[in-house]
C-alpha beads as a LAMMPS data file, in Angstrom:
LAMMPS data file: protein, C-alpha beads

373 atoms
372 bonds

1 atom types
1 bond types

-500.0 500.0 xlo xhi
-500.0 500.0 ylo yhi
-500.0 500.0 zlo zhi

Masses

1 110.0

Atoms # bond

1 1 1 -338.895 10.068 376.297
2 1 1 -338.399 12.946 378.926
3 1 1 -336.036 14.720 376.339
4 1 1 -338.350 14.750 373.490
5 1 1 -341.579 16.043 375.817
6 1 1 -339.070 18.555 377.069
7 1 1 -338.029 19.165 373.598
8 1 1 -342.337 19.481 372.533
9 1 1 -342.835 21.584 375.522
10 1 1 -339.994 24.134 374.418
11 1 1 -341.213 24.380 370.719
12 1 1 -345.074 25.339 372.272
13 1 1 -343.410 27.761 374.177
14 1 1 -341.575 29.252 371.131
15 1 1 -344.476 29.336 368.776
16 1 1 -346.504 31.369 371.750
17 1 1 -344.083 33.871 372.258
18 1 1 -345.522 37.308 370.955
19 1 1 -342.901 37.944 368.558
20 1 1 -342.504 34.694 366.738
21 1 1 -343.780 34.266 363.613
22 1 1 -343.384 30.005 363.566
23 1 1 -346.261 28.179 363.336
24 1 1 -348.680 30.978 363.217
25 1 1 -348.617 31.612 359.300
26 1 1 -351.995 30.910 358.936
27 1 1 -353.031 32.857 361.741
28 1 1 -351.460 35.839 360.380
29 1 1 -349.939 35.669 357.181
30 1 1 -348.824 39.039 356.894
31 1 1 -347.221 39.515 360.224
32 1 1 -344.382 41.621 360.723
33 1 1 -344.157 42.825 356.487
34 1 1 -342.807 45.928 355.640
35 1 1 -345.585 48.689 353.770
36 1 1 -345.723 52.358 352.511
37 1 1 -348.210 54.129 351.504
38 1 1 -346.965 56.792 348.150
39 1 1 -348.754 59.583 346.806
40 1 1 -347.862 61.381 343.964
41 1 1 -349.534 64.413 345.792
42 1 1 -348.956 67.017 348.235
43 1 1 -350.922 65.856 352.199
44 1 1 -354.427 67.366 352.099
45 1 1 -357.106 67.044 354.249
46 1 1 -358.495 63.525 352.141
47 1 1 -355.191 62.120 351.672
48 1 1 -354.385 62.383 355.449
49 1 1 -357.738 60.272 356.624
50 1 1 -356.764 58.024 353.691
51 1 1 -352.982 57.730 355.248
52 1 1 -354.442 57.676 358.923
53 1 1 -357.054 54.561 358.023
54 1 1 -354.512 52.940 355.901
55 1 1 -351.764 53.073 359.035
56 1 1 -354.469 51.704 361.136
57 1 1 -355.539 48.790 358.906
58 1 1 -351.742 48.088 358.352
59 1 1 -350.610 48.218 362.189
60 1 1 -353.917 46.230 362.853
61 1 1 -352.826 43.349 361.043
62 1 1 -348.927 43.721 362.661
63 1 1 -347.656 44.745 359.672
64 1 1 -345.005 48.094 359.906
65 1 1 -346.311 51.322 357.801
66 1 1 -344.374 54.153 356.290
67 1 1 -345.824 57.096 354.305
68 1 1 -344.220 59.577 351.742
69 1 1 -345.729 62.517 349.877
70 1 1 -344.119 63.703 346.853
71 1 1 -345.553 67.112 346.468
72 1 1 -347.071 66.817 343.150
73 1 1 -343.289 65.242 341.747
74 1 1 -343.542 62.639 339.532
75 1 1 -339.891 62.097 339.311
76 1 1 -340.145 62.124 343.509
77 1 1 -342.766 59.318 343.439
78 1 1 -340.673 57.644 340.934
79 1 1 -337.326 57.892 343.165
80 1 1 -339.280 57.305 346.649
81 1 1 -340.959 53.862 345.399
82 1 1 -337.182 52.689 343.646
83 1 1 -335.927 53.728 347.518
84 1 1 -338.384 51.709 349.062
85 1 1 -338.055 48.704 347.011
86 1 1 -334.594 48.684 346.927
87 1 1 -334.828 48.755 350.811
88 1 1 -336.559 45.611 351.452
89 1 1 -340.527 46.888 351.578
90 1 1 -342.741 43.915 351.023
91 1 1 -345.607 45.753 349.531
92 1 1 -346.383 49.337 348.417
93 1 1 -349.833 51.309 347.987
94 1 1 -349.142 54.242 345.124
95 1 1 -351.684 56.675 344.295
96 1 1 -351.666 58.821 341.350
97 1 1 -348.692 57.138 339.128
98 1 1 -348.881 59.714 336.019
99 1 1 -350.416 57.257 332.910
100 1 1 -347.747 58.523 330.664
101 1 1 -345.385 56.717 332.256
102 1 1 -346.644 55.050 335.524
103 1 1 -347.294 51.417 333.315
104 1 1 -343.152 50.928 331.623
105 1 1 -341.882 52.166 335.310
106 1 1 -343.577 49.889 337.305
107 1 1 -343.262 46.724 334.795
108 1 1 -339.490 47.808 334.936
109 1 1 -339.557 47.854 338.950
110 1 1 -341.356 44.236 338.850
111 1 1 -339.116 42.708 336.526
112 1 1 -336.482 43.876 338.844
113 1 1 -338.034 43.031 342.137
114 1 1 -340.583 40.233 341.367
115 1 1 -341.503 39.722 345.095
116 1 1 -342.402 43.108 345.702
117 1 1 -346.525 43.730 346.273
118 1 1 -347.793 46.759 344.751
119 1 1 -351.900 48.171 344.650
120 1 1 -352.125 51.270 342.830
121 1 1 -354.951 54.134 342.900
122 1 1 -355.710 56.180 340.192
123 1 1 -353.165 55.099 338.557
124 1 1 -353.701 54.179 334.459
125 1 1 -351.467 52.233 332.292
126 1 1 -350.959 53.132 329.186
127 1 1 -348.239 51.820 326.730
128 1 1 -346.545 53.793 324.152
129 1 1 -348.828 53.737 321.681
130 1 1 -351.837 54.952 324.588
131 1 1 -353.221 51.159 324.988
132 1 1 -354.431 49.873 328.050
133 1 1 -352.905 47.651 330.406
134 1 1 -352.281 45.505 333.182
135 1 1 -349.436 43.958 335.343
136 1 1 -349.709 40.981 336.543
137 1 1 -350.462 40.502 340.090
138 1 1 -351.006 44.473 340.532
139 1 1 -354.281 45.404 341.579
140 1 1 -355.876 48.550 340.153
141 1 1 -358.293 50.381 341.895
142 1 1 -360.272 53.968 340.707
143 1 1 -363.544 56.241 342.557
144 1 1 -366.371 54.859 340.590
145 1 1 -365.912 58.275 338.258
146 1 1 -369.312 57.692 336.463
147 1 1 -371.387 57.102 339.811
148 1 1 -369.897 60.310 340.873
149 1 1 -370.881 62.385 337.866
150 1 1 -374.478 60.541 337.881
151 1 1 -375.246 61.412 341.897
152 1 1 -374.329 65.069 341.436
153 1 1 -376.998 64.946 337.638
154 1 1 -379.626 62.890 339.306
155 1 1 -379.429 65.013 342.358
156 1 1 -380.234 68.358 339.816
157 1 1 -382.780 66.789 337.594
158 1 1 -384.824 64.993 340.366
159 1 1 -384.182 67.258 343.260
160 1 1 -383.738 71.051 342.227
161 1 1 -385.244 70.970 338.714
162 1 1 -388.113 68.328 339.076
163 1 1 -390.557 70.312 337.097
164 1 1 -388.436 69.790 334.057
165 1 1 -387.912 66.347 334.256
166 1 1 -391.432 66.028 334.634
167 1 1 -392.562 67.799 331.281
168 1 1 -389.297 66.336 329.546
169 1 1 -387.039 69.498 329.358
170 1 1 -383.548 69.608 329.918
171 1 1 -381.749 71.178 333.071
172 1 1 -379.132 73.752 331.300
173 1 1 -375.851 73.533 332.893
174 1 1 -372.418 75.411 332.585
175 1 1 -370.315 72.517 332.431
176 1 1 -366.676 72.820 334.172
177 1 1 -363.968 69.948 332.817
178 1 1 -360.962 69.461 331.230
179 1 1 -360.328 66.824 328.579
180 1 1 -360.203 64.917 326.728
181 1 1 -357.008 62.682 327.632
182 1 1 -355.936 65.288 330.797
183 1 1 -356.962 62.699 333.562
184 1 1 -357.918 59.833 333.366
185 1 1 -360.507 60.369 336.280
186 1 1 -361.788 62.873 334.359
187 1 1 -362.649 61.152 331.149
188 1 1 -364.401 58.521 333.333
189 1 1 -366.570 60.896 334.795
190 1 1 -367.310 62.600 330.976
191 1 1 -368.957 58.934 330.499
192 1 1 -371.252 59.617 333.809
193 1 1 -372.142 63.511 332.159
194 1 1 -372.639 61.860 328.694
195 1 1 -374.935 59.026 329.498
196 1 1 -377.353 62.505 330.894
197 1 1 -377.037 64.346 327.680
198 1 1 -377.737 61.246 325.347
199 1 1 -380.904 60.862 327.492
200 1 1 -381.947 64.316 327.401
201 1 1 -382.136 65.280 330.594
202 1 1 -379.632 67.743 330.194
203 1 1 -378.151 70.312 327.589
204 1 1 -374.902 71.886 327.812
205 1 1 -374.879 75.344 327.604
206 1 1 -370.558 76.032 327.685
207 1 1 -367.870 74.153 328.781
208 1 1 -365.289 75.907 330.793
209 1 1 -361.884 74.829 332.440
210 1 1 -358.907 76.735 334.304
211 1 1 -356.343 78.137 331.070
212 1 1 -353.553 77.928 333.975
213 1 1 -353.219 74.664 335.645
214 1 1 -350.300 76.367 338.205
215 1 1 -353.195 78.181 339.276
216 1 1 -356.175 76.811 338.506
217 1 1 -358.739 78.133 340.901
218 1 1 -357.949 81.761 340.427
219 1 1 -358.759 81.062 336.126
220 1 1 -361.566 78.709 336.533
221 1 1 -363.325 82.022 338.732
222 1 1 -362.001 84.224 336.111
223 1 1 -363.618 81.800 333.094
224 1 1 -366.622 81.529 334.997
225 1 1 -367.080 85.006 335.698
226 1 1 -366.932 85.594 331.672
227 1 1 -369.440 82.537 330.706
228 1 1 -371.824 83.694 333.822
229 1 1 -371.587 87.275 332.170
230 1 1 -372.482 85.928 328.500
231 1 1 -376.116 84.490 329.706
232 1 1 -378.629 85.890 330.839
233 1 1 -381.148 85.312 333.581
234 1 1 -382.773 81.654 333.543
235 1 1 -380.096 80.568 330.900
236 1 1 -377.870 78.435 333.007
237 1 1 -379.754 76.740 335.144
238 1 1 -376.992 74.684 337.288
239 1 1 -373.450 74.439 337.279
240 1 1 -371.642 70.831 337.436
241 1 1 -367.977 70.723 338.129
242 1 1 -365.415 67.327 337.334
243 1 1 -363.288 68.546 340.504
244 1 1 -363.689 70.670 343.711
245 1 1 -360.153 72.646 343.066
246 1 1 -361.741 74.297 339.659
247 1 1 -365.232 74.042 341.891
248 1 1 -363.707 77.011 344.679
249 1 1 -363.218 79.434 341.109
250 1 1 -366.723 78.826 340.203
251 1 1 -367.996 79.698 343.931
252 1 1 -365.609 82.841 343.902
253 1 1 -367.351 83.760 340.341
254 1 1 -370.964 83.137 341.459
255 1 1 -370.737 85.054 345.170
256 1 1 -368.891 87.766 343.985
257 1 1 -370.886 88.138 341.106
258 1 1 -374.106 87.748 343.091
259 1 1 -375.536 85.372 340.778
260 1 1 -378.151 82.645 341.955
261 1 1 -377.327 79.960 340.509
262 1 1 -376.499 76.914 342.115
263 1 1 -373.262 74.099 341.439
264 1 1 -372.323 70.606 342.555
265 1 1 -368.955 69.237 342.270
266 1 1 -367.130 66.104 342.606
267 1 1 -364.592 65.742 345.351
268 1 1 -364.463 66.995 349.029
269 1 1 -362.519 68.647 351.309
270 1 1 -363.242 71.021 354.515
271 1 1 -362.905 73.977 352.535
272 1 1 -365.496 72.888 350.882
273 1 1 -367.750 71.985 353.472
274 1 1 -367.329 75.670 355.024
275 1 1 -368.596 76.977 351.721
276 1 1 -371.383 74.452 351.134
277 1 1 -372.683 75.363 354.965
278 1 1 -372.296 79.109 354.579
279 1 1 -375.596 81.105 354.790
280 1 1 -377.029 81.244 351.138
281 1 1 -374.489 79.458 349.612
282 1 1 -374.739 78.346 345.869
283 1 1 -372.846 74.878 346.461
284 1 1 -375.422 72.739 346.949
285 1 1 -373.945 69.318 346.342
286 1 1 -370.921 67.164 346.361
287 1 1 -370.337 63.478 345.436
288 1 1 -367.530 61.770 346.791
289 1 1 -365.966 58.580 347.986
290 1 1 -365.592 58.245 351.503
291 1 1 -361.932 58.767 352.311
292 1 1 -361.432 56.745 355.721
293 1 1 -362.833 53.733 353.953
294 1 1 -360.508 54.181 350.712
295 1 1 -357.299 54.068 353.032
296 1 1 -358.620 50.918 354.645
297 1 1 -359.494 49.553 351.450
298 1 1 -356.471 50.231 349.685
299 1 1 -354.241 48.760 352.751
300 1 1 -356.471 45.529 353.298
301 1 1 -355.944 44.489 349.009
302 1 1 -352.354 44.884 349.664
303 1 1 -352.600 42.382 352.327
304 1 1 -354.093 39.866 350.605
305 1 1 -351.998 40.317 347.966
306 1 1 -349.205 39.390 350.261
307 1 1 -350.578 36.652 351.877
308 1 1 -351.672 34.965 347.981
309 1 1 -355.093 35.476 348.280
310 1 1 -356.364 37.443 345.160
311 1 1 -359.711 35.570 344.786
312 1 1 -360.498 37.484 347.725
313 1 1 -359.748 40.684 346.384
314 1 1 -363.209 41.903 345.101
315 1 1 -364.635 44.558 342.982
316 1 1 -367.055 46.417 345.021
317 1 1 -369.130 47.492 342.449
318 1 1 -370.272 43.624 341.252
319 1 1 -368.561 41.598 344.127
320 1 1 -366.778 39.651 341.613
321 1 1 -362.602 38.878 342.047
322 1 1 -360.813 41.486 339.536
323 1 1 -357.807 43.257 339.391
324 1 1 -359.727 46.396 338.212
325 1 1 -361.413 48.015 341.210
326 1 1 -363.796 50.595 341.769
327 1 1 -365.245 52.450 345.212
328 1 1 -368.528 53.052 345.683
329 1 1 -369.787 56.920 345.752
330 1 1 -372.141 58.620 347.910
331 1 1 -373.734 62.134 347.613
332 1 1 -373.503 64.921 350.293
333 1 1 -375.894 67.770 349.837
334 1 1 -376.240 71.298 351.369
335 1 1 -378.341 70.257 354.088
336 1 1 -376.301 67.860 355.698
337 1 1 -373.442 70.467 356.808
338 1 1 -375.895 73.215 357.607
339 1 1 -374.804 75.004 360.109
340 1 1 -370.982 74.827 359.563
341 1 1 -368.705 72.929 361.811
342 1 1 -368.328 69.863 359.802
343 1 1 -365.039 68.846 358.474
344 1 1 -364.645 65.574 356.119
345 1 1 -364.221 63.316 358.592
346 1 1 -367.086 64.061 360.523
347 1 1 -369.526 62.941 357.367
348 1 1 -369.870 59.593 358.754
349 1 1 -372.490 60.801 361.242
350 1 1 -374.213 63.239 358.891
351 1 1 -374.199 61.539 355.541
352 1 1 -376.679 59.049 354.177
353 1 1 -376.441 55.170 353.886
354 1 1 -374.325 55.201 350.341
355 1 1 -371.615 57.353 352.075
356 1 1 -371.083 55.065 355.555
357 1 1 -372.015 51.301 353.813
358 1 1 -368.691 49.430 354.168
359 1 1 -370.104 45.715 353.320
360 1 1 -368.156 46.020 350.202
361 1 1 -364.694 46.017 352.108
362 1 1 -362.560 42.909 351.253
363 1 1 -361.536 40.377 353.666
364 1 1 -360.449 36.762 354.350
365 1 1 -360.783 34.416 357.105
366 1 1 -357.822 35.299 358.801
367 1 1 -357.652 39.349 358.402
368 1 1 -361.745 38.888 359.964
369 1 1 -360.098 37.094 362.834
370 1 1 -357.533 39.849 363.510
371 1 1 -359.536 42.782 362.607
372 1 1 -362.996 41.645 363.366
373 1 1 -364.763 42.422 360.374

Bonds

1 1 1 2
2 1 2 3
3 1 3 4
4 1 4 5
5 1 5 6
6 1 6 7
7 1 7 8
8 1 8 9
9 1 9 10
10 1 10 11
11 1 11 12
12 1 12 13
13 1 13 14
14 1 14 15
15 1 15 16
16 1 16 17
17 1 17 18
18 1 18 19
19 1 19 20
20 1 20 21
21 1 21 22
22 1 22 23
23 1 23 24
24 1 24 25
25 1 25 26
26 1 26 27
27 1 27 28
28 1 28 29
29 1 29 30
30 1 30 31
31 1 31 32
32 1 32 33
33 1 33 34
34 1 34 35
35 1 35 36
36 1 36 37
37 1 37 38
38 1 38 39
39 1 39 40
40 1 40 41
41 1 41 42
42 1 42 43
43 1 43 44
44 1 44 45
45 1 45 46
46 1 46 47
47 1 47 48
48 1 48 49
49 1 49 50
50 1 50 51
51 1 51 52
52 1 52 53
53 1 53 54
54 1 54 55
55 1 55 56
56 1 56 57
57 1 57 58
58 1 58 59
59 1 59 60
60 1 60 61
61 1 61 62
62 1 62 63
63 1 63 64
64 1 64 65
65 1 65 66
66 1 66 67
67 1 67 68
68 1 68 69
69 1 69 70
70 1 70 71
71 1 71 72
72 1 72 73
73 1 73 74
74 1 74 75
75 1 75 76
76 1 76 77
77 1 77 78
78 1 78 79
79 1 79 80
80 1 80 81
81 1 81 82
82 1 82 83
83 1 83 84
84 1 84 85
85 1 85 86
86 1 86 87
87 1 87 88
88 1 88 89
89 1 89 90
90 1 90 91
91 1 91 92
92 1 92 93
93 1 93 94
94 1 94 95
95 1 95 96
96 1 96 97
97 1 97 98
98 1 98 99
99 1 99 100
100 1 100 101
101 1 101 102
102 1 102 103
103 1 103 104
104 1 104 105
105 1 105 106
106 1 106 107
107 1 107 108
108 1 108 109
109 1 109 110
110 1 110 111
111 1 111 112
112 1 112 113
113 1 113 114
114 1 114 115
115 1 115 116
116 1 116 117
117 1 117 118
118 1 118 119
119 1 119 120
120 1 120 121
121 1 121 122
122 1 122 123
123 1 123 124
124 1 124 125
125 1 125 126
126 1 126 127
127 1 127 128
128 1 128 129
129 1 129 130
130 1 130 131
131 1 131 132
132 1 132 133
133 1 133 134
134 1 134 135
135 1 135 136
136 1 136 137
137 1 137 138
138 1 138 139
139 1 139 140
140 1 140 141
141 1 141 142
142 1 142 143
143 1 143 144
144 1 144 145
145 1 145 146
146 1 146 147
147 1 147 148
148 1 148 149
149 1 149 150
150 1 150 151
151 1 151 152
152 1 152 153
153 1 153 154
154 1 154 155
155 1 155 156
156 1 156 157
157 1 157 158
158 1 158 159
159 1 159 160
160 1 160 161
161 1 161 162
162 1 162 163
163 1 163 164
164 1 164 165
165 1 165 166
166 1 166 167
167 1 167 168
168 1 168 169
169 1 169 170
170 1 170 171
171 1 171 172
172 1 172 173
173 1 173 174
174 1 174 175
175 1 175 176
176 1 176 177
177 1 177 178
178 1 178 179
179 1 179 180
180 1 180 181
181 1 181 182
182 1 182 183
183 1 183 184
184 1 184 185
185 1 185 186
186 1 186 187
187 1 187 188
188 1 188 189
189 1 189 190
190 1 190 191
191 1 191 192
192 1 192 193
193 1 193 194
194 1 194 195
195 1 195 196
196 1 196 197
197 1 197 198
198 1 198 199
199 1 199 200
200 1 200 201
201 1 201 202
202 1 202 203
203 1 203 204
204 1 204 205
205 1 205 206
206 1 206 207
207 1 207 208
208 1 208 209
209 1 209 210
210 1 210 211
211 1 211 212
212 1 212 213
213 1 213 214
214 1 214 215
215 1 215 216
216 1 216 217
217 1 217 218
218 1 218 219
219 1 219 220
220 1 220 221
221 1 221 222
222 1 222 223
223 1 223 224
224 1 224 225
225 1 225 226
226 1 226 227
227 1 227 228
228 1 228 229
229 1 229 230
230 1 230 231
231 1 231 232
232 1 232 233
233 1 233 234
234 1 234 235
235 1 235 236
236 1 236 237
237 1 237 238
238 1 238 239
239 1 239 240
240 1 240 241
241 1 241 242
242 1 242 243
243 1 243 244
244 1 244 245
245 1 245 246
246 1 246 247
247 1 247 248
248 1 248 249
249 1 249 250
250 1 250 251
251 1 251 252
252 1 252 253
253 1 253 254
254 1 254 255
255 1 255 256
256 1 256 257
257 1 257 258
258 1 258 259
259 1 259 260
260 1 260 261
261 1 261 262
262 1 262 263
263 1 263 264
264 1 264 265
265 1 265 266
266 1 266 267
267 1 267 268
268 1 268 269
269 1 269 270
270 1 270 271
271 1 271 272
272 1 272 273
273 1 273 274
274 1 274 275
275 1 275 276
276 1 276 277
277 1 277 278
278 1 278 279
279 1 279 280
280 1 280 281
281 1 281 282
282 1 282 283
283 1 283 284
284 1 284 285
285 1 285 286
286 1 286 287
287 1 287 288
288 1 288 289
289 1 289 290
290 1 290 291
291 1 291 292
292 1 292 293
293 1 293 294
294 1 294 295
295 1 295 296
296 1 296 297
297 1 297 298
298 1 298 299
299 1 299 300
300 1 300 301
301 1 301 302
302 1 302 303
303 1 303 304
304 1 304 305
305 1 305 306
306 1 306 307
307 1 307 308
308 1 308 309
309 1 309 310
310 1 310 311
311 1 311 312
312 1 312 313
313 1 313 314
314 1 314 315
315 1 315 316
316 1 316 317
317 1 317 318
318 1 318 319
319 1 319 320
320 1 320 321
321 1 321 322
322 1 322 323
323 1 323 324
324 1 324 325
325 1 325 326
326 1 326 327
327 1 327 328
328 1 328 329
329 1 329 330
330 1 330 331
331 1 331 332
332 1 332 333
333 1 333 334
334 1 334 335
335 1 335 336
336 1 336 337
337 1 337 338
338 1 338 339
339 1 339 340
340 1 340 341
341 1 341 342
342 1 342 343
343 1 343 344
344 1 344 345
345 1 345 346
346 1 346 347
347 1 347 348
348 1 348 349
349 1 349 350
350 1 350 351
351 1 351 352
352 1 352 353
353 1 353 354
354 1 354 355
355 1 355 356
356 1 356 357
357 1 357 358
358 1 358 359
359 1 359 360
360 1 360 361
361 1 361 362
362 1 362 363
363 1 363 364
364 1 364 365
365 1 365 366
366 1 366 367
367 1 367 368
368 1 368 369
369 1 369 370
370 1 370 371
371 1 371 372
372 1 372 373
């Protein structure tokens, strides 16, 4: 009798020690798994809060985080995610897999390692032929493209250019994209602009885009500067821009050109913000996901797909389980920077209730336990 109390006694003290694992499964299912965080991309000033929130989450729930930026490589991302899942890693979050050949490298990857974890962000699949699809056990998730275009129209029509929603004219905008079949997140967002013109509640007066994608800023300005130069006063009425890279050419065009005019973009960074708060500035609007929550997001999906529990892995947008995910978007306008001195991740004390709101963030019993929330 004394050996087997002695022998009880030992195995409590076992399962309390900090760095055992036994008997405390349920408690933390995750405990001590191996993750890395991949983007396609070179760091920037988004993709560092989204690294930095994604760490957090990760080293939160005990789990050990790595993360590797491939400077705008796809054959890097490629090699740095066959690295890391030939070294062991339990789970990987990729962003920005290209959809030309992101979908037969990552089914090749699974069928080689089918253990491995993997959530990826804007990141299509396409097959050969340009079908969609899925991979089983891989959850998807995108920026809610089409909210983002919407905010940025809405915010024209109903906030600068009431009058001519009110008598039932169109706002007349200079339209900046690039598309069809370029990005996927762009084509998404075309949907957002679309739904607009169908209603008539706006009319497109050109459609520009940067002719050099090595430097797109510096063409964008120079393609604005011609389209701004074709119309006269009162003609264009707005600008609206897919992406804040293209959105710096069109604020070069408009300043230097001295036109008043103003232009919303999708996207953020602090460059931006600098620009939006300057004294008479014609960027009057961004829309954008909030970047500390997508890390977070991103990291806590992978977790649950480690510890089994993808009915808890929810589509923010309709709260429904899914393996198609979208985030939530939330408008930041001129006034809410005014005065300068706001970066990006200072826009959870300035922005509005659609930027902060975080109910939406997925969780289980035991990650509320450890986190708690």
């Amino acid at each position: 009798m004394k050996r087997a109390v002695a022998l009880l006694c030992a195995l409590a003290c076992l399962w309390m020690l900090p760095g055992c694992t036994a008997g405390r499964k349920d408690e933390n299912p995750v405990a001590g798994k191996q993750v890395a965080y991949i983007m396609q991309m070179a760091p920037s000033d988004i993709f560092e809060m989204w690294s930095q929130s994604a760490r957090e989450t990760a080293e939160g729930l005990g789990m050990e985080y790595d993360v590797f930026f491939c400077g705008g490589s796809d054959e890097q991302w490629r090699d740095t995610i066959s690295q890391c899942a030939a070294a062991g890693y339990d789970g990987l979050l990729l962003s920005h897999g290209g959809q030309d050949y992101a979908y037969p490298f990552l089914k090749d990857l699974l069928e080689q390692y089918p253990d491995l974890k993997l959530v990826t962000f804007d990141t299509q699949f396409l097959d050969s032929g340009g079908q969609v699809r899925t991979l089983e056990g891989v959850t998807q998730f995108f920026q809610q493209d089409e909210q983002l275009a919407g905010l940025l129209l809405e915010y024209l029509c109903q906030q600068l250019y009431p009058e001519k929603a009110a008598a039932g004219e169109p706002v007349n905008l200079l339209k900046v994209w690039v598309g069809p079949g370029y990005l996927s997140a762009f084509d998404r967002r075309q949907e957002g602009y679309t739904a607009y013109e169908q209603a008539g509640l706006i009319h497109t007066v050109a459609t520009i885009g940067p002719s050099d994608f090595g430097n797109a800023e510096a063409s964008v300005a120079e393609a604005a500067a011609a389209a701004l130069a074709e119309y006269g006063p009162g003609e264009i009425d707005a600008v609206w821009c897919c992406y804040d890279l293209y959105a710096n050419g069109v604020y070069a065009a408009l300043t230097e050109g001295g036109y008043q005019i103003p232009m919303v973009s999708v996207d953020i960074c602090n460059g931006d913000l600098e620009k939006m708060s300057g004294e008479d500035s014609p960027w009057v609007a961004c829309a954008a996901t909030n970047w500390n929550h997508n890390g977070e997001f991103g990291m806590r999906v992978l977790a649950l797909e480690l510890a089994g529990d993808y009915d808890a892995i929810l589509d923010p947008m309709t709260g429904e389980a899914s393996s198609w995910l979208e985030l939530p978007a939330g408008l930041i306008t001129q006034d809410m920077v005014a005065g300068g001195g706001i970066a990006v991740s200072d826009l959870d004390g300035v922005a509005g209730e659609s930027y902060t709101d975080r109910s939406w963030m997925p969780t289980a019993d035991w990650m509320t336990k450890i986190l708690g929330e």
